[in-house]
C-alpha positions, 0 to 999 in steps of 0.5 A: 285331647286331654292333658293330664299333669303327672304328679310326683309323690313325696314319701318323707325324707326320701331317702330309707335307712341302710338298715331298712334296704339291707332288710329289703334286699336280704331275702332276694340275696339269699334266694339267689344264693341258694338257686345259683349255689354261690356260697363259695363265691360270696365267702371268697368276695367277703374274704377278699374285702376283709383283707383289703380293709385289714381285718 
């Protein structure tokens, strides 16, 4: 049996820009968006935030 060592990658700081992921995932949360028709449900959520946060 041969053993072989995992290695572990190390991409720069590890951690990406909250910016760079909001990019990321925008296009998956507008798919889903438009398959399950959810428009009502993410305007009352940000609504909803918005008043907690007094605005």
């Amino acid at each position: 049996m041969a053993h072989t060592a995992s290695r572990t990658v190390v991409r720069g700081r590890g951690r990406r820009h909250p910016l760079v992921a909001t990019l990321m995932a925008l296009p998956l949360a507008v798919l889903l968006l438009v398959v399950f028709d959810g428009w009502e449900t993410v305007t009352l959520q940000a609504s909803s935030v918005g008043e907690m946060l007094g605005r």
